[in-house]
N, C-alpha and C positions, 0 to 999 in steps of 0.2 A: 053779617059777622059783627060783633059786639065789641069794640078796643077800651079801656083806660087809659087814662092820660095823667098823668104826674108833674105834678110842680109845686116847687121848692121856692114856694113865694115870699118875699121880706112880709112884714107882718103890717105894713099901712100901706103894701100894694091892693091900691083896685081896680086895678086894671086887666092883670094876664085873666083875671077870672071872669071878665066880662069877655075885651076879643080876643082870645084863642077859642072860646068855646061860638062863639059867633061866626068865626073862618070857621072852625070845624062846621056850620049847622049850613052852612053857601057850599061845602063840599059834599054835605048829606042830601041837598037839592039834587046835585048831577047823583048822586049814589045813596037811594035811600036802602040798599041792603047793607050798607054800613052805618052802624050806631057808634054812639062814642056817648062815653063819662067822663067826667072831670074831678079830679081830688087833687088837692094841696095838704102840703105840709108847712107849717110857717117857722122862720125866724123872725127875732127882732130886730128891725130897723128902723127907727122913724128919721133922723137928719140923715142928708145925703153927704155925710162927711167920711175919711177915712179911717178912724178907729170905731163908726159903727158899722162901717161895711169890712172893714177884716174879722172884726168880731162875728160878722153875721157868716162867713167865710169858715168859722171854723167850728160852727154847730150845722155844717149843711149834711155832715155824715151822719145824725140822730135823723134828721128829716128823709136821708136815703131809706133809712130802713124801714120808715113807720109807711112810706108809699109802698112799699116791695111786700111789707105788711098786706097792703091791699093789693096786690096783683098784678098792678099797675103794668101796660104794656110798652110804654111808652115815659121815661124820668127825665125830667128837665129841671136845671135851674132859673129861676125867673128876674134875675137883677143881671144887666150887663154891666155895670161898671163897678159889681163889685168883686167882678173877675177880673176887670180890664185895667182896675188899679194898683193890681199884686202884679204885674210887670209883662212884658210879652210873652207872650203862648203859655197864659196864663191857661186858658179855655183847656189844654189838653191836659196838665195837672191837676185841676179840678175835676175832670172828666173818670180822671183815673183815682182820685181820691174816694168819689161816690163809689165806683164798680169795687174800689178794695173796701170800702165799709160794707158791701152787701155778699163780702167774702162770706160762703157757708151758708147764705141764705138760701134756700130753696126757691126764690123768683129770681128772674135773671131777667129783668125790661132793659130794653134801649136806654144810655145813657147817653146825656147830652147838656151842653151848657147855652144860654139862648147866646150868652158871646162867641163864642164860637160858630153859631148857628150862623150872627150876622157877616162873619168872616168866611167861614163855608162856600154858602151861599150867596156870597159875591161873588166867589170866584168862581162858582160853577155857573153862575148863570153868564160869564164872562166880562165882570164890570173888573176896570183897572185904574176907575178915573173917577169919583163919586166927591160930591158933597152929602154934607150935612147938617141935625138941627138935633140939639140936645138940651134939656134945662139945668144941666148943668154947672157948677163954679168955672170960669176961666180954668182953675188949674185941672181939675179933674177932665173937663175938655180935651184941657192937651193930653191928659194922659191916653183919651181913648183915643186920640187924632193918634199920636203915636204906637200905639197897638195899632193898629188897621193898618198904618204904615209898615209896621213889623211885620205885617202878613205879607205886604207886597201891593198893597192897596194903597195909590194916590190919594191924599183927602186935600182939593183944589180949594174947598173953602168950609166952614163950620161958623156955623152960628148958635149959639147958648144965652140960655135965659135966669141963668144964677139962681135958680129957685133951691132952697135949700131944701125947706122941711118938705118931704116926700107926698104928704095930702095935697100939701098944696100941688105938689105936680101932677098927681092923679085927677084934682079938680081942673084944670089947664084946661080949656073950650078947644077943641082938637079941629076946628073950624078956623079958628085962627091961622093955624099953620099956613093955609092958602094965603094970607097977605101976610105971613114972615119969609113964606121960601119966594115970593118977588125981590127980599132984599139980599138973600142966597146967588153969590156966584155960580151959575150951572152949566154957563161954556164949555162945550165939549167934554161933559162929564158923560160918562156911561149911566150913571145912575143916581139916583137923589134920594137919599136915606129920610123920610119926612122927619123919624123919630129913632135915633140912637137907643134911644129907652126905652124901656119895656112898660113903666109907668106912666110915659109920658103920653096921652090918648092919640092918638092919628087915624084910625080903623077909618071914619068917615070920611078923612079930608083923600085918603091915599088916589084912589080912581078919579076922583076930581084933582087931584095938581097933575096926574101923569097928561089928563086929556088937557088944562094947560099949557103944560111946559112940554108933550111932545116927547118925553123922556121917560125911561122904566121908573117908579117910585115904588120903595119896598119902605118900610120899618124892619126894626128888631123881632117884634111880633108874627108878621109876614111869613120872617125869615124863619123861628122860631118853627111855624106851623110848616113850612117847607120842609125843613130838616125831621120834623117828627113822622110827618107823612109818609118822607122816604122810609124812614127806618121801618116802620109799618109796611112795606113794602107797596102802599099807595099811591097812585097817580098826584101829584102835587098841581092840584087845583080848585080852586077856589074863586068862583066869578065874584065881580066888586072888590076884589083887592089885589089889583093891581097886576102887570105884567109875571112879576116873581110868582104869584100863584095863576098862571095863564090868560088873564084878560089882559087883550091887548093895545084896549081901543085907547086911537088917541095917540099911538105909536105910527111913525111910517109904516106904511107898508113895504 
């Protein structure tokens, strides 16, 4: 069976178009009678500040339609904090904003926001007690520490890397992360977020800190592909990334 995939990418992310389509190609190994495509819509974004992410915020309903345009089975937006800084339970506002601009459209995909994805999908996988690691400004930090709290989610400890202009956080050696989450509080947390951000790279480091640290390790991305999965009505799995898509090495038994 043949899916589309849809995302609502800022316009100097390079990231979701590299690993979301790379989880999807580790879930096409266990299941090669599923195929999948990939299509974006962009807005502009290039600083990670917040008049260009509400701005980006409020052409994301042009980008609904031009994906629904293409058949898309599966619409996702692809920046999490520029849902997470328009205030808590942001995620289900913008959720509902995409579905009412594709009012009268004749496709009707799955609608999703990857912030909410990562919110979702903590709590269904059962985490109540997580760290994490964002390239974010201090304040924007707090703002997302404070969303996840809003949802009911502990944030024990966060660590951010103030990188403003967005390439550069798509450039960011996602290898690194392994000697930044050593400096990460992860005491008895359920879970360690490598990458709050959907641009920020983590895909390689994920299954290497979990067998580390002994602990589930997801990203936004991860999470992102969790949630699309479901909706697809797919088994959410994906070996090499991590617990949240079912590998579990490196976890107690």
């Amino acid at each position: 069976m043949n899916f589309r995939i849809g995302q609502i990418v800022p316009s100097s992310n390079i990231t979701m178009e590299t690993e979301v389509p790379a989880l999807f190609a580790s879930y096409m190994q266990a299941h090669p009678e599923h195929q999948f495509s990939f299509h974006a819509s962009r807005v502009r974004m290039h600083r990670v500040v917040p008049e260009e992410l509400e701005r980006m915020n409020r052409d994301m309903g042009r980008c609904a339609v031009e994906l629904a345009d293409a058949r898309v089975d599966v619409l996702s937006t692809a920046c999490l904090v520029a849902i997470m800084c328009m205030g808590r339970g942001y995620h289900q506002t913008a959720a509902q904003a995409l579905t009412d601009a594709l009012n009268g459209h004749p496709a009707s995909p799955g609608v999703m926001t990857s912030a909410g994805a990562l919110v979702d999908e903590l709590k269904s996988f059962g985490a109540r007690r997580i760290s994490l690691m964002a390239p974010y400004s201090d304040a924007l930090t707090k703002r997302v520490v404070d969303y996840i709290e809003a949802e009911g989610i502990e944030v024990q400890d966060a660590i951010n890397f103030s990188i403003e202009d967005n390439l550069d956080v798509g450039a960011r050696d996602p290898m690194r992360l392994l000697d930044d989450v050593k400096k990460l509080n992860v005491k008895s947390v359920d879970t360690v977020v490598l990458s709050a951000c959907v641009q920020m790279p983590s895909l390689p480091a994920i299954q290497k800190a979990q067998e580390m640290l002994a602990i589930p390790v997801t990203s936004t991305a991860v999470c992102t592909v969790r949630q699309m999965l479901k909706l697809l009505n797919l088994d959410p799995v994906a070996p090499g990334a991590g617990a949240y898509l079912g590998d579990r090495r490196g976890l107690p038994a």
